[in-house]
N, C-alpha and C positions, 0 to 999 in steps of 0.2 A: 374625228380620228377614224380611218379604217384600218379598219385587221383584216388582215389577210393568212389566209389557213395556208398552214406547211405543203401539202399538197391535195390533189382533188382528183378524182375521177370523171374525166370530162366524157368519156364514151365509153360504151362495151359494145363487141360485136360477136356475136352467139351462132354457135349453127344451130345450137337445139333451144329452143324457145324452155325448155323445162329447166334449165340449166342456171337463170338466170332471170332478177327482178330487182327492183330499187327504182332510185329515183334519176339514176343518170341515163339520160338519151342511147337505148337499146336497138343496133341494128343486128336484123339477120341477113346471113350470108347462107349459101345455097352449097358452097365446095370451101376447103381451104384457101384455094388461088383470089378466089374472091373477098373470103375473110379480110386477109392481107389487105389485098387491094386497097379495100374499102379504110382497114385501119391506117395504111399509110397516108390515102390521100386526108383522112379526118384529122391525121395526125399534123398534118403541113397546112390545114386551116386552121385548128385550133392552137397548134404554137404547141404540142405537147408530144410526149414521147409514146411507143406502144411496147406492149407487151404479153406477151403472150403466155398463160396461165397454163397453157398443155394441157385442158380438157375438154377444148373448144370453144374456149372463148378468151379474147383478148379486151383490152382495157385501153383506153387512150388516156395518160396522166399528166399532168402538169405538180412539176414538183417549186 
């Protein structure tokens, strides 16, 4: 039987490396435009939604 968990955090992408640590696959981004970027396209491989925390760093989820 598999369980599968409510939802997961599949990515985070950070501009400030201090901001931010765990176990989920952490990119950094260099400007906002690129944050985005970056989470949109992670967001359309990994089948999951983003969102954005407003302190500089966003999450890619699958709920």
């Amino acid at each position: 039987m598999e369980i599968e968990r409510a939802g997961e955090i599949l990515a985070v992408i950070a501009l400030d490396p201090s901001r931010v640590s765990g176990g989920a696959p952490i990119f950094f981004a260099e400007n906002n435009e690129q944050q985005f970027a970056v989470a949109l396209i992670l967001a359309r491989i990994l089948g999951g939604t983003v969102h954005d925390l407003e302190n500089g760093v966003c999450v890619v989820t699958r709920h």
